[in-house]
Each structure stands twice: as structure tokens, then as C-alpha cells.
Phi, psi and omega in degrees: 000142192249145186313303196266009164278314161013145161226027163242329174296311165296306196290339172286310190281344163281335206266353183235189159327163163263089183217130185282317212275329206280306188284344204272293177311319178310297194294319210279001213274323174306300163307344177303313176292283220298326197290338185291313187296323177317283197292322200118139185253119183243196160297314192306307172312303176292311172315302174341294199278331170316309148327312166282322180283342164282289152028254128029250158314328164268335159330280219292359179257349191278346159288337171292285171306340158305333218243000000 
């Protein structure tokens, strides 16, 4: 199954850059809100999400400062 027949996945992956780490990072970021809602704000949880916002955030600036 290809990514972009999708149509909430596609339409994310049309809206942005052609950059795989960047749109990758869109999505996961939703799953994320859910697995914290799902679980619960734990250590696991908070790391997760801490990890992901450095991620995140050191991605768009080293692209930035690259560009």
C-alpha cells in the first residue's frame, strides 16, 4: 500500500516539504498525543514525548541553518 492513496496521510504528505524525516515527524507526533492519553503521563511517557520535541525541533532548526 503506498502512503499517499491514503487520504489523511496523503494529504499531510502533499502539504509539506519533499523531505521523508519531516513528514514522518508530522505523523508521528499525533500518535504520540494518543499513546500519552492512552498510558497516562508516566517517566516513559514524558520521555517519549521529550524525545520527540528534541527531535522535532533540533530536525527544523538544522534544516533551517543548513538552507
Amino acid at each position: 500500500m503506498n502512503p499517499d492513496s491514503v487520504p489523511v496521510i496523503g494529504e499531510i504528505l502533499d502539504a509539506g516539504p519533499n523531505d521523508r524525516a519531516f513528514d514522518s515527524l508530522l505523523l508521528v507526533g499525533p500518535l504520540l498525543i494518543a499513546t500519552v492519553a492512552l498510558l497516562g503521563r508516566s517517566i516513559g511517557t514524558i520521555l517519549l514525548a521529550m524525545g520527540y520535541l528534541a527531535a522535532f525541533v533540533g530536525y527544523t532548526l538544522s534544516k533551517a541553518l543548513s538552507s
